[in-house]
C-alpha positions as CSV (number, residue, x, y, z in Angstrom):
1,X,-37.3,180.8,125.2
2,X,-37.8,183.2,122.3
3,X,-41.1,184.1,120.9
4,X,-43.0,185.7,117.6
5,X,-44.5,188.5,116.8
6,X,-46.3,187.8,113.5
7,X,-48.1,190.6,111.3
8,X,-49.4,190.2,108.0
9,X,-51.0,192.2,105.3
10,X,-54.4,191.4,104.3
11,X,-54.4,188.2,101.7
12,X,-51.1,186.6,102.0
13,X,-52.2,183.4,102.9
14,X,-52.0,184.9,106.5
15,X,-54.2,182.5,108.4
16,X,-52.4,179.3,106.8
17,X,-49.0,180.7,107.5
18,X,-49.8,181.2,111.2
19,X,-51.6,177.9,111.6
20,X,-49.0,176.0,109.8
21,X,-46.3,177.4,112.5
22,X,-47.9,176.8,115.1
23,X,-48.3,173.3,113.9
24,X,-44.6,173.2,113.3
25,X,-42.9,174.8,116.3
26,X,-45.8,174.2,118.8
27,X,-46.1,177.8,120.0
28,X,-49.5,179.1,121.4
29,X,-51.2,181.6,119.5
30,X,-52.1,185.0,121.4
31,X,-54.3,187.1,119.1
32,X,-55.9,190.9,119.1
33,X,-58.8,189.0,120.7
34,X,-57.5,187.5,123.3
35,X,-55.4,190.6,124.5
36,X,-59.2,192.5,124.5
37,X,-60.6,189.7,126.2
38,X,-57.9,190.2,129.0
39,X,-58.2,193.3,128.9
40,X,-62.1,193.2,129.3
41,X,-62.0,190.6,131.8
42,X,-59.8,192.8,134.3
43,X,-63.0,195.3,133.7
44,X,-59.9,197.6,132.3
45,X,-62.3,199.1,129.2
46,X,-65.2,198.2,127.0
47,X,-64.6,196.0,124.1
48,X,-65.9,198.3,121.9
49,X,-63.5,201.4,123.0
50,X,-60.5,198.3,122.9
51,X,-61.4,197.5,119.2
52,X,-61.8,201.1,118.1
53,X,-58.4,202.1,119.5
54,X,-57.0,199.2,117.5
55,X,-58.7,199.3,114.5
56,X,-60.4,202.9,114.4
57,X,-58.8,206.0,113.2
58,X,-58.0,208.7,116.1
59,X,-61.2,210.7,117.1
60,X,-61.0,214.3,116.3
61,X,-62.2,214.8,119.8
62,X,-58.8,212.5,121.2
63,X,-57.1,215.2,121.9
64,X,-59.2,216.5,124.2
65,X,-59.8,213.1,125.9
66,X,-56.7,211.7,125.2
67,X,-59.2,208.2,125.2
68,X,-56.8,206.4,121.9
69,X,-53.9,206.3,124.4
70,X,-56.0,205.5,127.9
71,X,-57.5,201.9,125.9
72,X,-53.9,201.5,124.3
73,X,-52.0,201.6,127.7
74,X,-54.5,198.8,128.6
75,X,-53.7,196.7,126.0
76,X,-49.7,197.5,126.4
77,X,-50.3,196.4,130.4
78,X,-52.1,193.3,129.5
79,X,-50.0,192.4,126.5
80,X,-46.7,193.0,129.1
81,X,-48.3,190.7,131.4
82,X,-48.6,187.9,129.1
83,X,-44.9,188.2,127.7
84,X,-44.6,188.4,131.9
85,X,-45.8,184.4,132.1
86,X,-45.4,182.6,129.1
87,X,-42.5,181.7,126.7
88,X,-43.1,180.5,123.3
89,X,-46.1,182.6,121.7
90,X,-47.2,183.4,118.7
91,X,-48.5,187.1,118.9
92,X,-50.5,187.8,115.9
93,X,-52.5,190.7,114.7
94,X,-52.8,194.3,115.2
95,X,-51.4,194.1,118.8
96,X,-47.9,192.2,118.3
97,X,-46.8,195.7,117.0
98,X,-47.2,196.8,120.6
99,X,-43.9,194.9,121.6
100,X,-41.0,197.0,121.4
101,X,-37.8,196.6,119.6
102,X,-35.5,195.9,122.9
103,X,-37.4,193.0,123.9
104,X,-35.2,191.3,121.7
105,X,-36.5,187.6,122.4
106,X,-39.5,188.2,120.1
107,X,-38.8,187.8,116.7
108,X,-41.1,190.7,114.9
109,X,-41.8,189.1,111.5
110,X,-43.6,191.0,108.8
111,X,-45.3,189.1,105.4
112,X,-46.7,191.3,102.8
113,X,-47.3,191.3,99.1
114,X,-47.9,194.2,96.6
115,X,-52.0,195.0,96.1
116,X,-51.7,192.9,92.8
117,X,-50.5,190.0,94.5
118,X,-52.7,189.9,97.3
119,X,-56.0,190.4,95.0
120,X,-54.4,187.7,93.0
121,X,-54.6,185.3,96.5
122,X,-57.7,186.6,97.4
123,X,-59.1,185.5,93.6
124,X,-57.3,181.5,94.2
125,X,-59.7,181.5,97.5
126,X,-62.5,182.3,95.3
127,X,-62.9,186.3,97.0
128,X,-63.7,188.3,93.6
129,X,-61.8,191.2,92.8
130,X,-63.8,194.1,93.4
131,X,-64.5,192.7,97.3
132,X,-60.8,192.1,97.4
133,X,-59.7,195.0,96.6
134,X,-62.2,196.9,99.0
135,X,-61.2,194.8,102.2
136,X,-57.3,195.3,101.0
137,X,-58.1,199.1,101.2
138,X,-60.1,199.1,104.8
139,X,-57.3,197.0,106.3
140,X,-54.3,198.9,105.4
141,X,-56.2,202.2,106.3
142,X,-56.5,200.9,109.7
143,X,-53.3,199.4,110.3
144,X,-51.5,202.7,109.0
145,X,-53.8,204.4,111.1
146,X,-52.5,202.4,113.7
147,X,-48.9,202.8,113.1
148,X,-48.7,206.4,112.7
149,X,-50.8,206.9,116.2
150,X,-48.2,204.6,117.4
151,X,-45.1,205.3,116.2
152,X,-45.7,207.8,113.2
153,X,-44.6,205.5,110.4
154,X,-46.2,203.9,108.0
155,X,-47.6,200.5,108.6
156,X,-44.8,198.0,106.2
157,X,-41.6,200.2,107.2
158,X,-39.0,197.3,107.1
159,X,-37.5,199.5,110.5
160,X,-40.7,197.9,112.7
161,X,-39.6,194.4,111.9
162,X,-36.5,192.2,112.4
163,X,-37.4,190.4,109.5
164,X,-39.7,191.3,106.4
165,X,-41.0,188.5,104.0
166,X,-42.2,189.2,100.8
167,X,-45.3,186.6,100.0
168,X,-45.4,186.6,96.6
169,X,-42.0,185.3,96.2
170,X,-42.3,182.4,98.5
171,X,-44.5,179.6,99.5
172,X,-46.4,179.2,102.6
173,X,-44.2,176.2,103.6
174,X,-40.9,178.9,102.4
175,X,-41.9,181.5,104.5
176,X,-42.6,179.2,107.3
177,X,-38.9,177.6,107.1
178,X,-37.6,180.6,107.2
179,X,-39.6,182.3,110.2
180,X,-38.4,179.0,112.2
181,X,-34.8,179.7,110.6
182,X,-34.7,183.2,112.1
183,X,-36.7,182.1,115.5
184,X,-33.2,179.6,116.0
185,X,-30.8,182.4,116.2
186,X,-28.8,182.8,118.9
187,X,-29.7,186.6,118.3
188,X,-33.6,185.8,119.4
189,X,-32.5,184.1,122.8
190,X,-34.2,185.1,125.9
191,X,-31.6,187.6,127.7
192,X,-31.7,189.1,131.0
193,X,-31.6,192.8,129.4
194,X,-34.4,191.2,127.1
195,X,-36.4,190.2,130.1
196,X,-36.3,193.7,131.8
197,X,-37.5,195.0,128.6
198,X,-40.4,193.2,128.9
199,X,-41.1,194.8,132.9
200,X,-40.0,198.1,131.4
201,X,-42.9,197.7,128.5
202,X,-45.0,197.0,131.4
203,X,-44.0,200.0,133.7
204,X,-44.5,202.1,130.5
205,X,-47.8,201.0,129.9
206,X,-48.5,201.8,133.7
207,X,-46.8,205.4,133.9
208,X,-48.9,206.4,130.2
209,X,-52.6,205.3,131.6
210,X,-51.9,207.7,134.4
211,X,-50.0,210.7,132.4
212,X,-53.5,210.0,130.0
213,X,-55.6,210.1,133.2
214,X,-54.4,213.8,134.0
215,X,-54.8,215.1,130.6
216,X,-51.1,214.7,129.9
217,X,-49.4,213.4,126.9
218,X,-45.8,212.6,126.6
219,X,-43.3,210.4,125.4
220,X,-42.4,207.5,128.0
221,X,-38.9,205.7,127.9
222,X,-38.8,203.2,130.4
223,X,-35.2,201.6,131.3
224,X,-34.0,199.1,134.2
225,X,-37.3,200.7,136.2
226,X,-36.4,204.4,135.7
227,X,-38.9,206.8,133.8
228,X,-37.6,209.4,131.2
229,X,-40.5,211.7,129.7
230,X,-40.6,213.8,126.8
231,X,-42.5,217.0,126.7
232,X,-43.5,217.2,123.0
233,X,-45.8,220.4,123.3
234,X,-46.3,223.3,124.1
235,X,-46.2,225.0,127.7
236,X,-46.4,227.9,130.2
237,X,-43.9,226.8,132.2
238,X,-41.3,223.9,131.8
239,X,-40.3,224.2,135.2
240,X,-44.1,224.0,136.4
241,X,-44.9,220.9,133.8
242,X,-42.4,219.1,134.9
243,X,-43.0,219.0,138.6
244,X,-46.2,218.0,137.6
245,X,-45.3,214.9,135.2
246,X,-42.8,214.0,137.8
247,X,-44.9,213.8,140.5
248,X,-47.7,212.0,138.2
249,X,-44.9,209.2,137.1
250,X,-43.5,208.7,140.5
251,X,-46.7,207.8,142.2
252,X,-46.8,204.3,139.3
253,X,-45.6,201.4,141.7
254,X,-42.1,200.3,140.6
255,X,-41.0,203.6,138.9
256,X,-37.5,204.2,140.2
257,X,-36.7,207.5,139.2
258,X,-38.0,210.1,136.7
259,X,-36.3,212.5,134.6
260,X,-38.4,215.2,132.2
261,X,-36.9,216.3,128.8
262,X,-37.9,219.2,126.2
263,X,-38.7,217.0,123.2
264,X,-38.3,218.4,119.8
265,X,-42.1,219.5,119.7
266,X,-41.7,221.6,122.7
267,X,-42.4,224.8,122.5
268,X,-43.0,228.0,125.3
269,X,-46.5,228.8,125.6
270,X,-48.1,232.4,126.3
271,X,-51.2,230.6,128.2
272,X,-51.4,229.2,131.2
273,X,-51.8,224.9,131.6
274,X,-55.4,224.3,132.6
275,X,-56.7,221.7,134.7
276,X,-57.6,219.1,132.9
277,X,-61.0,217.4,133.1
278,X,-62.5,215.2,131.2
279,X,-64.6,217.6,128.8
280,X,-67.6,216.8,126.6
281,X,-67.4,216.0,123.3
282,X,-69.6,218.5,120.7
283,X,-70.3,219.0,117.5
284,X,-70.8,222.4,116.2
285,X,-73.2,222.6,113.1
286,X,-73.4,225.9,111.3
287,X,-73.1,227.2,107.7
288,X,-72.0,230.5,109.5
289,X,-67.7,229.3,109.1
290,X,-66.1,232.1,111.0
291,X,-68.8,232.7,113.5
292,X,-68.5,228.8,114.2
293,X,-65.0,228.4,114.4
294,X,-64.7,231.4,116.6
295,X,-67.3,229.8,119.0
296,X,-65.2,226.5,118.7
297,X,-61.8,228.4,120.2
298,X,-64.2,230.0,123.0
299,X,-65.3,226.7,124.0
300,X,-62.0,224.8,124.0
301,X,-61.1,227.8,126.6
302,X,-63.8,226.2,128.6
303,X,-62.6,223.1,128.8
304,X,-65.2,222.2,125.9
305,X,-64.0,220.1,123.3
306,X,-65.7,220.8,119.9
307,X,-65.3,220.0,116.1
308,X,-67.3,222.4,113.4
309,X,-68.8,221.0,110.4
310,X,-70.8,223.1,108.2
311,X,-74.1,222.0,106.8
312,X,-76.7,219.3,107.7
313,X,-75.1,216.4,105.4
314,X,-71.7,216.9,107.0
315,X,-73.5,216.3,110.4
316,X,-75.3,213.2,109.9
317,X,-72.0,211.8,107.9
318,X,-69.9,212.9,110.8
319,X,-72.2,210.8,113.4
320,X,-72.0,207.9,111.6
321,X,-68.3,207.6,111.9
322,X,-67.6,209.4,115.6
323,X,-70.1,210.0,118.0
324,X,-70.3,213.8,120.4
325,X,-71.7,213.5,123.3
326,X,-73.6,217.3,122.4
327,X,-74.3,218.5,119.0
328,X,-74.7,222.7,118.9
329,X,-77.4,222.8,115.7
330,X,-78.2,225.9,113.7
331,X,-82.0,225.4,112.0
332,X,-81.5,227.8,109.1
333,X,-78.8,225.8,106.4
334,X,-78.3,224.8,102.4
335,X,-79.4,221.7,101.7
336,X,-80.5,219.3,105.2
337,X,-82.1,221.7,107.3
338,X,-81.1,221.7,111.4
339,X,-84.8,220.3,111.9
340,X,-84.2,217.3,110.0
341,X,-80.7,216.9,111.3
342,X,-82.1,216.7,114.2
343,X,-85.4,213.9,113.4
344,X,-82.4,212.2,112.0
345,X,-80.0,212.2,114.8
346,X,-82.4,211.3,117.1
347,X,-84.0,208.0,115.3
348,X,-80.3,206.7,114.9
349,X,-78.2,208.4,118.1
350,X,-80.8,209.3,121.1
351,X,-77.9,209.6,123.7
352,X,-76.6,212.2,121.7
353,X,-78.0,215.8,123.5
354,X,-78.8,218.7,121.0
355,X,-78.6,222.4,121.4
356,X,-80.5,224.3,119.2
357,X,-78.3,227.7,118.5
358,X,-80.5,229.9,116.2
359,X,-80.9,233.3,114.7
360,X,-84.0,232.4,112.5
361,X,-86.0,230.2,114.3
362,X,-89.6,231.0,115.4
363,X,-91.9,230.0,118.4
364,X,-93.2,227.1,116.3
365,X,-89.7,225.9,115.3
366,X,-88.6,226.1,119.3
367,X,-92.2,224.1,120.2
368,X,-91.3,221.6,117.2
369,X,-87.3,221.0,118.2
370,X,-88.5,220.5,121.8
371,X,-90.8,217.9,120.6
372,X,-88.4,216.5,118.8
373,X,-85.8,215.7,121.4
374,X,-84.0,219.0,121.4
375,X,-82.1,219.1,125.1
376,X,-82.4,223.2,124.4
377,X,-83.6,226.1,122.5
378,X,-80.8,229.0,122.1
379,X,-81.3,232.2,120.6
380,X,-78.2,234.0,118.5
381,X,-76.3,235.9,120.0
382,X,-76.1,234.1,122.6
383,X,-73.7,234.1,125.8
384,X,-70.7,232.2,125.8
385,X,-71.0,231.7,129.4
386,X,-74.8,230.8,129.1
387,X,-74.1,227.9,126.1
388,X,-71.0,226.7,127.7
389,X,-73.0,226.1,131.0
390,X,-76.2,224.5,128.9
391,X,-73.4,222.3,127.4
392,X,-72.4,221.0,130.9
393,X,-76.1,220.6,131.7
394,X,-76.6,218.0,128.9
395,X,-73.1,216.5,129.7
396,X,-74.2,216.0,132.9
397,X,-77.4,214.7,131.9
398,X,-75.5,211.8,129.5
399,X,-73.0,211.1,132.6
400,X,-76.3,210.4,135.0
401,X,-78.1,208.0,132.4
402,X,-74.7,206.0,131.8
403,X,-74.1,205.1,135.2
404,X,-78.1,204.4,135.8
């Protein structure tokens, strides 16, 4: 029996049209929720991570710690498993965009309205226009965040849907007739290619996790149980990669066969493929630009992934929106000085370690960043070997109090 896959933009009546549906055709309602709750329950991920891969824009430290893709393969396994047992579902939200196009007994249905209209909606429920328009604007920035990590197109590109309804042309009770119209084809029917979609989806989701889990990202097409990958970037050796990718899809129960592919992106590389560990995440704080995007390359040699920002302000806005496991601080800076940054980081983010990397600090400074929480107190120049290593140290420090 066929199913739905329902997505609609923010203040088109969204919640009725689902509801009334359901009422109609009888179909169970599978939500973002209850894919994280399944998700959570087989102890897969956090709840938080699961919600910030969904609705969160991509870390600037993901691709480092390729952590977007390890919570979405969790929610593509869970997601395949339901599709797996039951017939006749409503999925609805962020995650019914997770179902590909060749299971082709799940209608994807799309409802959206122009920003006018949907303010207009939002106004008749008695939301006033200025709140309107701002939770119009926060949920299309995530859901075209989501899309583009996904599939690099913009959230309400008709080619994502079967169908695409416009809201402010029809009624509720309209759109619903015609969803139901659409459901009755004998295009929707429940197929035996369809159904082998649906364990391909589910091998996919399988064969990503562990490409994600050795620091590997490629493009996975999954058909009738045999793996094709796509090498989208750049590397020593193709040969050597795709031994490696081969061996890493093979050892997924069920994979049949594996075949690896230079994608379009792919592109020789000069350096040699490091092993790939899960590296720490740090922030880099100076006004210095060159001397701290230099140290930023060094680091990502050593398996260190870091992000530069340059002044104090930058810092604390940078926390408040993604979180380093390290923060490298200078002291001396326009405007928020390093010793406030770091009072300040401290009150709101204690797990976060800080390195103090100064040129201009004195005894009493070193005495009062200690005091203050500071993990260490580095002189300029310093080492690369000697910060790298302190780095590790308070990575190590934030591993041992997490699993406490």
């Amino acid at each position: 029996m066929p199913s739905i896959a329902l997505f609609c933009s923010k203040f088109t009546n969204e919640e009725e049209i689902r509801d009334q549906l359901k009422s109609l055709i009888s179909f169970e309602v599978v939500s973002d929720e209850d894919i994280i709750n399944d998700a959570c329950s087989k102890n897969l991920a956090e709840r938080n991570k699961l919600e910030q891969a969904i609705y969160d824009k991509t870390s600037v430290f993901n691709k480092f710690t390729l952590e977007r893709e390890h919570n979405v393969a969790h929610l593509k396994s869970v997601l395949a498993e339901r599709m797996e047992q039951k017939q006749n579902v409503i999925y609805y939200g962020f995650t019914s965009l997770l179902i590909p196009h060749d299971v082709t007994h799940v209608l994807k249905v799309l409802v959206v309205d122009g920003k006018s209209g949907r303010i207009k909606t939002a106004e008749a429920a008695g939301v006033s226009e200025g709140k309107a328009s701002k939770e119009i604007r926060s949920s299309d920035k995530s859901v075209y965040g989501w899309t583009d990590f996904l599939f690099q197109k913009e959230a309400y590109d008709p080619s994502l849907y079967d169908i695409v309804l416009p809201a402010g042309e029809s009624s509720v009770k309209e759109i619903v007739a015609l969803i139901q119209k659409n459901l009755n084809k004998t295009s929707v029917l429940e197929t035996e290619e369809s159904m082998q979609a649906v364990k391909d989806f589910a091998l996919t989701a399988q064969v990503e996790h562990a490409l994600a889990s050795k620091g590997q990202k490629v493009e996975v097409e999954t058909r009738n149980s045999h793996v094709c990958l796509k090498v989208n970037k750049s590397a020593f050796s193709f040969s050597k990669i795709s031994e490696e990718l081969s061996e890493i899809a093979a050892s997924v129960h069920g994979v049949d066969g594996v075949d690896v592919q230079k994608g379009k992106g792919y592109r020789t590389s000069v350096y040699r493929d490091q092993q790939f560990e899960l590296p720490p995440k740090v922030l880099l704080v100076d006004d210095e630009k060159e001397y701290v995007q230099t140290l930023s390359e060094r680091l990502v040699t050593r398996n260190v992934g870091s992000y530069a920002v340059f002044d104090g302000q930058q810092a604390l806005d940078f926390i408040d929106d993604d979180k380093p496991d390290v923060m490298v601080l200078d002291l001396k800076m326009p405007g928020i000085n390093g010793i406030e940054v770091l009072k300040q980081t401290k009150e709101s983010n204690p797990n976060i370690e800080i390195i103090i990397l100064t040129g201009h600090g004195s005894e009493a400074d070193r005495e009062t960043c200690m005091n203050l929480g500071a993990y260490a107190y580095l002189q300029k120049p310093t080492d690369i070997e000697k910060l790298s290593s302190t780095i590790g140290e308070a990575y190590k420090k934030i591993s041992s109090n997490a699993a406490a």
